[in-house]
C-alpha positions as CSV (number, residue, x, y, z in Angstrom):
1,X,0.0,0.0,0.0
2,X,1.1,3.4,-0.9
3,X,0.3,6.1,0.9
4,X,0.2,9.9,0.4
5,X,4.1,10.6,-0.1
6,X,5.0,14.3,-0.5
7,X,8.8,13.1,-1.0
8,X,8.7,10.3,-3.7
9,X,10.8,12.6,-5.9
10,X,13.9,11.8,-3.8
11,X,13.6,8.6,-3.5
12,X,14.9,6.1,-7.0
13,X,13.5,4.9,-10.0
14,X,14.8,2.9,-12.7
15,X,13.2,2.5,-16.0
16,X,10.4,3.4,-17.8
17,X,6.8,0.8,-17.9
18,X,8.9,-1.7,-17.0
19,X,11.1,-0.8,-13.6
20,X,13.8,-2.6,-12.3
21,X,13.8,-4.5,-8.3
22,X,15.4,-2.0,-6.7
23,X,13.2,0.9,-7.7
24,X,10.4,2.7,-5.0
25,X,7.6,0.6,-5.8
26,X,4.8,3.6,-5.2
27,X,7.3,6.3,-6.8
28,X,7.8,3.6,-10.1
29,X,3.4,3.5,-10.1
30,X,3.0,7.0,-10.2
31,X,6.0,7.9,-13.0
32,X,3.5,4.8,-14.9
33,X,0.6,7.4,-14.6
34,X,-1.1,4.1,-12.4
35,X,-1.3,5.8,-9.3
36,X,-1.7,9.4,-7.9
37,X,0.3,11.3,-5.1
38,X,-2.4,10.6,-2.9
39,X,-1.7,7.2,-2.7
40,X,-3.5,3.6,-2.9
41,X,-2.8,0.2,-3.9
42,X,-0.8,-1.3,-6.2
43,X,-0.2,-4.8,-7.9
44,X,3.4,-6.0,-9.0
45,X,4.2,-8.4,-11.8
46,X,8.0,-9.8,-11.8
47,X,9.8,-10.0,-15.0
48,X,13.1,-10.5,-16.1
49,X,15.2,-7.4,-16.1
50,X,16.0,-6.0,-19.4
51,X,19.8,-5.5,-20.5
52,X,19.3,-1.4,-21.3
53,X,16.7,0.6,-18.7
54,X,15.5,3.7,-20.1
55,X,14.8,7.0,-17.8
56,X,12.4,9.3,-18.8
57,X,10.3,12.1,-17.1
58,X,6.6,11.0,-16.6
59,X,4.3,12.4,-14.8
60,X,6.5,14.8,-12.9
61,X,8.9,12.6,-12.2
62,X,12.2,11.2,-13.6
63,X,13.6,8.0,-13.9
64,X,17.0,7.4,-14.0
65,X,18.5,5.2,-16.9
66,X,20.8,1.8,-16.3
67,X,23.1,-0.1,-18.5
């Protein structure tokens, strides 16, 4: 559960759609556009990790790229 988070744009992201384990779960939902500032639930699906992540800015917030 994510809840209302005034400081998610210090805390990591990795990728873009598809985010890598180590990235804030709630802060990864909302740069998806699947979840608002005010919080709520979210639902995670486990893939394999991609060889190139791509950062973008999304919804106010930007992800941070990985090789």
């Amino acid at each position: 559960m994510c809840v209302n988070q005034k400081d998610f744009k210090m805390k990591d992201v990795f990728g873009t759609d598809y985010y890598t384990e180590d990235s804030d779960v709630c802060v990864a939902a909302v740069h998806a556009g699947k979840l608002w500032e005010e919080g709520g639930a979210v639902e995670i699906t486990r893939f394999n990790e991609a060889t190139t992540i791509n950062g973008t800015l999304k919804n106010r917030i930007v992800s941070k790229s990985r090789e």
